[in-house]
C-alpha positions as semicolon CSV with decimal commas, in nm:
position;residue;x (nm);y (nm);z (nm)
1;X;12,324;12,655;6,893
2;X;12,101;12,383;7,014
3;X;12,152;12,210;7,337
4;X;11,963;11,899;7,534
5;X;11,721;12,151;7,721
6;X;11,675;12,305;7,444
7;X;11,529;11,972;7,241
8;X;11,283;11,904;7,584
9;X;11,528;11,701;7,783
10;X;11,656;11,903;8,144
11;X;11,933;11,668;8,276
12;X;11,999;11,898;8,579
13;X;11,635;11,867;8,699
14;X;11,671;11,534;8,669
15;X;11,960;11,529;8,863
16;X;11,765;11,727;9,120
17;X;11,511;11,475;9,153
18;X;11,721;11,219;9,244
19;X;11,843;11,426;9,521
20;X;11,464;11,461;9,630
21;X;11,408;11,059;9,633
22;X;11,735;10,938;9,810
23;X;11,548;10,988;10,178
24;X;11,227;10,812;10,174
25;X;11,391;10,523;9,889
26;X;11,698;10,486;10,159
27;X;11,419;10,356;10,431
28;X;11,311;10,056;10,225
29;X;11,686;9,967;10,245
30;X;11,783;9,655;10,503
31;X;12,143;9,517;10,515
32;X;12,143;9,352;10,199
33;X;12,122;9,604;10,002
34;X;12,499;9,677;9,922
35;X;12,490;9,982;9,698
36;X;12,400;10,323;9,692
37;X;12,152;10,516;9,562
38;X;12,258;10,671;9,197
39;X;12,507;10,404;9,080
40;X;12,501;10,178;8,709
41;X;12,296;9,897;8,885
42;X;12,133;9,775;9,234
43;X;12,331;9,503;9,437
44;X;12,124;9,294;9,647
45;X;12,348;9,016;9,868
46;X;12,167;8,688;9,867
47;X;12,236;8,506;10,155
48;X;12,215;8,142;10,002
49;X;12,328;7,989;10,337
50;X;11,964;7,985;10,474
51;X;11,831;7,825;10,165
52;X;11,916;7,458;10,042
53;X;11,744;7,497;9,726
54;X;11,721;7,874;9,713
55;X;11,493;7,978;9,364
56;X;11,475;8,303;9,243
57;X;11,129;8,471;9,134
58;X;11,038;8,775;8,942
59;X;10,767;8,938;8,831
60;X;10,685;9,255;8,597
61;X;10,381;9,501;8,534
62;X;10,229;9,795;8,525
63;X;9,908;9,966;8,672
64;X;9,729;10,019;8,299
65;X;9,477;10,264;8,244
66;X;9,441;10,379;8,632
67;X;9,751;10,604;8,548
68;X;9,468;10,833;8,374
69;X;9,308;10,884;8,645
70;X;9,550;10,973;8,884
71;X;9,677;11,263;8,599
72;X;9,299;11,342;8,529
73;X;9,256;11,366;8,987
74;X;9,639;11,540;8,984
75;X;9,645;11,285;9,258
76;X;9,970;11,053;9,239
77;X;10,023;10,964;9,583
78;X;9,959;10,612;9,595
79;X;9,953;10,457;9,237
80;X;10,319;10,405;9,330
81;X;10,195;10,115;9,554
82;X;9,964;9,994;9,300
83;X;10,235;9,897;9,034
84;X;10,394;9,767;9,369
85;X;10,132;9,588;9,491
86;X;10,072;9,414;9,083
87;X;10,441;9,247;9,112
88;X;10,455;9,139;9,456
89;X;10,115;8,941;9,470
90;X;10,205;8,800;9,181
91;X;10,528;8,689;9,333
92;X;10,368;8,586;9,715
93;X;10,137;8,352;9,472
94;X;10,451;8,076;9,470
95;X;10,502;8,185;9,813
96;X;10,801;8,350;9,750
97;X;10,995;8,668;9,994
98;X;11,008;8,969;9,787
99;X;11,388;9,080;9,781
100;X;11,413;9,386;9,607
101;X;11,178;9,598;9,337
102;X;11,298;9,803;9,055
103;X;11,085;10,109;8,888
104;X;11,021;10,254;8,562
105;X;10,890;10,623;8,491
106;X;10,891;10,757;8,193
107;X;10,751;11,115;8,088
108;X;10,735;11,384;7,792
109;X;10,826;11,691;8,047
110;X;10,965;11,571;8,409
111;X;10,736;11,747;8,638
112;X;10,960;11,683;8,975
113;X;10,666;11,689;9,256
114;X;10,486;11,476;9,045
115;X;10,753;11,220;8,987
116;X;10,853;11,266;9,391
117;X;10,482;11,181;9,493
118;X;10,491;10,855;9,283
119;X;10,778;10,701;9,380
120;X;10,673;10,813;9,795
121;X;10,409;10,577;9,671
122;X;10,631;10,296;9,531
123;X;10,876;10,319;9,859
124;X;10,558;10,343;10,050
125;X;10,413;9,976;9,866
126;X;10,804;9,835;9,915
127;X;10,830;9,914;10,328
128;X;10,434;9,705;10,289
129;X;10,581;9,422;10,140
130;X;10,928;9,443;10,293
131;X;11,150;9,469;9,976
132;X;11,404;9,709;9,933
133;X;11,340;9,992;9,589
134;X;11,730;9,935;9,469
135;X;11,669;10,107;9,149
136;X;11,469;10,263;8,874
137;X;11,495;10,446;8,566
138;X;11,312;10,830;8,525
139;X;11,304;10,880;8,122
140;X;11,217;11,223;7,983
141;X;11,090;11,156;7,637
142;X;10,981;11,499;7,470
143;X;10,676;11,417;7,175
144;X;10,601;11,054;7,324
145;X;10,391;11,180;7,608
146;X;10,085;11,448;7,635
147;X;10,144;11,689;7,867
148;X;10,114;11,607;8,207
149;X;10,137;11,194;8,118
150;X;10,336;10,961;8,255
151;X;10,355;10,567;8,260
152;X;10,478;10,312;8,514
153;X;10,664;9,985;8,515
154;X;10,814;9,792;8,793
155;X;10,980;9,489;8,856
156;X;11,031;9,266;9,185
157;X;11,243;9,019;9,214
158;X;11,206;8,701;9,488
159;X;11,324;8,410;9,677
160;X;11,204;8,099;9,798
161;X;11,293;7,722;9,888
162;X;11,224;7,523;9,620
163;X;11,061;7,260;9,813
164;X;10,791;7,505;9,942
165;X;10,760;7,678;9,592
166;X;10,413;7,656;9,485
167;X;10,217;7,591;9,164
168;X;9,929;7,401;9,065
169;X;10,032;7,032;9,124
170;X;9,918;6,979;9,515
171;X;9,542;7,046;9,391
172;X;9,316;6,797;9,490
173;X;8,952;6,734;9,531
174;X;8,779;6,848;9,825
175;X;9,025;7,143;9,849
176;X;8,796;7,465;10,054
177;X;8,873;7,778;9,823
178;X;8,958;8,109;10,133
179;X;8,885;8,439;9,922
180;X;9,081;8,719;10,093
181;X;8,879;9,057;10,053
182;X;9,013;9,342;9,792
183;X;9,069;9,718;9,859
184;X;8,843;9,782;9,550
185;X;8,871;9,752;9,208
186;X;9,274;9,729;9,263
187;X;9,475;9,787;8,877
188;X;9,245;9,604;8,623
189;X;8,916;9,696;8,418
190;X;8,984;10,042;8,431
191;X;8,913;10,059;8,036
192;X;8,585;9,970;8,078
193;X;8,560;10,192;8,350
194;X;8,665;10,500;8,166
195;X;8,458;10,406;7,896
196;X;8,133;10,422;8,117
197;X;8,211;10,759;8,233
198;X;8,272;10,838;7,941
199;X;7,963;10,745;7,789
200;X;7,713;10,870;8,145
201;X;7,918;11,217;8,101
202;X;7,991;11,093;8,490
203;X;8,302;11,345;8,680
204;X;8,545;11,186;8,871
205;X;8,467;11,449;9,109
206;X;8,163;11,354;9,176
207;X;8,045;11,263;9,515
208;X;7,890;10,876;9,503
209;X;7,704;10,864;9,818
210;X;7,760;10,485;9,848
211;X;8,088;10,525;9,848
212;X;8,109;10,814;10,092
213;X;8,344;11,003;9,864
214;X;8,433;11,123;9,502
215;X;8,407;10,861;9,220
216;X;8,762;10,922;9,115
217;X;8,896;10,880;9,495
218;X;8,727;10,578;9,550
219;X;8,851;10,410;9,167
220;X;9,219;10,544;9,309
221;X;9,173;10,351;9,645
222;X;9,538;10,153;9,631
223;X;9,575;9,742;9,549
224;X;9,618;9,608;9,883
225;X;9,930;9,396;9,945
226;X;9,927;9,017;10,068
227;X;10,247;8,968;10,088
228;X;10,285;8,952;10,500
229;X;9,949;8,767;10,525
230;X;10,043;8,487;10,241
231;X;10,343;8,440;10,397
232;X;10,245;8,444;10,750
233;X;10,020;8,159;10,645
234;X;10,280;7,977;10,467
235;X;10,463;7,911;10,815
236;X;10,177;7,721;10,938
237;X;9,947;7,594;10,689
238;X;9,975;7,335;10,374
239;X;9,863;7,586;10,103
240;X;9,819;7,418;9,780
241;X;9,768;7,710;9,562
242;X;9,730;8,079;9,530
243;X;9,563;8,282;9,294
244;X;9,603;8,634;9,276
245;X;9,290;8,811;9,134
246;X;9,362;9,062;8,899
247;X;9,278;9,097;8,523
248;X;9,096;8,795;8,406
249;X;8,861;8,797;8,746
250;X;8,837;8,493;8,915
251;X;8,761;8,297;8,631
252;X;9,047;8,356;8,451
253;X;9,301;8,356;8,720
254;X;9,178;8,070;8,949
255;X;9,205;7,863;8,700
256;X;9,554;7,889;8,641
257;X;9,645;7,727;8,949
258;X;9,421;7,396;9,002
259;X;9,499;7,076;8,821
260;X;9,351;6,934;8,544
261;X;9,058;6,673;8,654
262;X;8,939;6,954;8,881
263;X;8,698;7,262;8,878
264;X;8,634;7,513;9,110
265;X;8,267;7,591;9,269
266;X;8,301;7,933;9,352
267;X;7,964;8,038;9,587
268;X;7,884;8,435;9,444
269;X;7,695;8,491;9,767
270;X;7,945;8,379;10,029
271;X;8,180;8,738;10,061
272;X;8,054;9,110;10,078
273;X;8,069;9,269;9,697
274;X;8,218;9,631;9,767
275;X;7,966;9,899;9,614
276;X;8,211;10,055;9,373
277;X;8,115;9,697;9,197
278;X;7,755;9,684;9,199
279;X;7,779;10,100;9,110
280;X;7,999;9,967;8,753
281;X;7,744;9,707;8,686
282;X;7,455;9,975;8,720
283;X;7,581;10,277;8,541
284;X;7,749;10,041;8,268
285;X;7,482;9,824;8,229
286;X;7,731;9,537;8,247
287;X;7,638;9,185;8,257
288;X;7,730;8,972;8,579
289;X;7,937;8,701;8,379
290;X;8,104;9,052;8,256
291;X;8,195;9,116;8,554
292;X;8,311;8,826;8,736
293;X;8,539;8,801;8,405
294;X;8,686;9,167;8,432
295;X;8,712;9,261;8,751
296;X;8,803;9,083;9,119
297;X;8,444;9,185;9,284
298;X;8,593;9,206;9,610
299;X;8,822;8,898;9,634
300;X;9,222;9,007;9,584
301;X;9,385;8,643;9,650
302;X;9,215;8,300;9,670
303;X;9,399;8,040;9,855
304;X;9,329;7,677;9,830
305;X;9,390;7,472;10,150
306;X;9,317;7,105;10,275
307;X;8,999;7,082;10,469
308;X;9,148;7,001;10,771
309;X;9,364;7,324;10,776
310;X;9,116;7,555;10,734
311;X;8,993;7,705;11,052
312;X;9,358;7,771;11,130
313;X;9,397;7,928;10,824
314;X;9,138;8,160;10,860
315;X;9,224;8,211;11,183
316;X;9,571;8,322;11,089
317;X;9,413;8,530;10,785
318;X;9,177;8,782;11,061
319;X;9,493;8,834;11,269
320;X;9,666;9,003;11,029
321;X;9,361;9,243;10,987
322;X;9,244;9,097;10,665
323;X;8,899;9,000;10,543
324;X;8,838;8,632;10,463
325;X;8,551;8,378;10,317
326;X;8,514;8,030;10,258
327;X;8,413;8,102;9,882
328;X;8,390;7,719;9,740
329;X;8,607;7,427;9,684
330;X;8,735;7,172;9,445
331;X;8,600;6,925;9,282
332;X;8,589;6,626;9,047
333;X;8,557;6,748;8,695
334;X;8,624;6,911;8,321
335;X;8,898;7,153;8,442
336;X;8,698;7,465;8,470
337;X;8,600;7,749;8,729
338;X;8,194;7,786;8,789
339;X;8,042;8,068;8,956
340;X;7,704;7,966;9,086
């Protein structure tokens, strides 16, 4: 006689990981969250009263390959704010409020600590941005998953007014470009990344003196959420557009977001390049252009503002402990992003 266990699949473990979650998912709860945890579906009360033209976002992703090396570290602590962290910049780019984030984990054996450290790390990146975790999925797929692996998807969901919701259209020449600095290397490029230490025979245990710390602890630093401070400068500041830097670099992401009839002059010397960059670039031997087109280099969110708002911007920016620059501006031209 053959049971579910038996075939790979322990529903009671399961069961008993739920039971370890409820705590620490319960505290990214607020009062509009109006179900439990452990029912069919999340229920999130939108109250449309405060809204006249209220417009719902979303936003889905994953963290790629940086899941290997939080299984290769046994570290999973904080790529839970990572996948996190991918949705809800993406969302904060129309200046939307995050509402509520969903999670996906799926596994070949569930490995409960594991599983409880990841999702500490996705209620962790929800209390960051202020959106409740209302739900998630944990599948246990026996034969689609080496031992020990794991992969991540999440989901946010968000509001905004519709008259404040950005895209590219309030471009316009002579438009200052504020670069807001990265954490590190964030969730993208990590391919090529593996691939070099691959190919240098490199450990992710070893110590990198510019770094101060291992190679694999300083690739697993967390994506740093903008939420609060794109937001924050929503209130007082006509932002035309954000861009949040992620796959792509800042080539292929600012561009999405500035009219056609404009390009960007992006200044390569005007913000502090973390080391963990100019280390890739080294060991890799990876050309710059390579690099500005695969990874962010330091910059996490570009937002374009009217010359006249500026100073308040940046102002606004420091005070909520971020990093800025003034990293170029908009001008007349073939619709394009330069690096110079």
């Amino acid at each position: 006689m053959l049971s579910y266990k038996d075939a790979g699949v322990d529903i009671e473990k399961a069961d008993q990981f739920v039971q370890q979650i409820k705590d620490f998912v319960k505290k990214t709860f607020n009062k509009d969250v109006i179900t439990s945890i452990g029912g069919f579906a999340g229920a999130y009360l939108l109250e449309v009263a405060k809204y006249r033209q209220p417009v719902i976002t979303s936003s889905t992703d994953g963290v790629g390959t940086k899941l290997k090396i939080a299984q290769i570290m046994d570290k999973h602590d904080t790529i839970g704010i990572d996948l996190v962290a991918m949705c809800v910049n993406d969302l904060v780019t129309t200046t939307s409020k995050p509402l509520f984030f969903l999670d996906y984990f799926a596994t070949g054996k569930l490995k409960p600590e594991v599983a409880v450290s990841v999702i500490k790390g996705i209620a962790e990146g929800c209390k960051q941005s202020e959106c409740a975790l209302i739900g998630g999925e944990t599948a246990e797929m026996p034969g689609m998953y080496k031992e020990g692996e794991y992969d991540l998807a999440g989901f946010a969901v968000g509001v905004v007014e519709k008259e404040k919701m950005l895209d590219c259209s309030k471009t316009a020449e002579g438009d200052v470009l504020i670069g807001i600095a990265s954490s590190g290397v964030h969730s993208n490029g990590y391919s090529l990344i593996r691939k070099i230490v691959e190919l240098k025979k490199c450990s992710y245990n070893d110590h990198v003196e510019e770094f101060g710390k291992t190679l694999g602890e300083e690739l697993l630093t967390p994506t740093k959420i903008y939420v609060k401070t794109v937001l924050k400068l929503a209130e007082s500041v006509d932002i035309h557009a954000v861009a949040h830097i992620t796959g792509g670099g800042i080539p292929g992401n600012l561009i999405r977001v500035i009219n056609k009839g404009l390009k960007a002059v992006i200044k390569k010397d005007s913000w502090d390049i973390p080391p963990v960059f100019n280390w890739i670039q080294k060991e890799g031997d990876v050309p710059q252009e390579e690099m500005f087109r695969t990874f962010n280099m330091g910059i996490g969110m570009i937002v374009a503002v009217p010359q006249k708002d500026v100073d308040r911007a940046l102002n606004i920016i420091r005070e909520t402990g971020e990093k800025v620059y003034v990293i170029g501006e908009l001008k007349i031209g073939e619709r394009s992003v330069d690096i110079i």
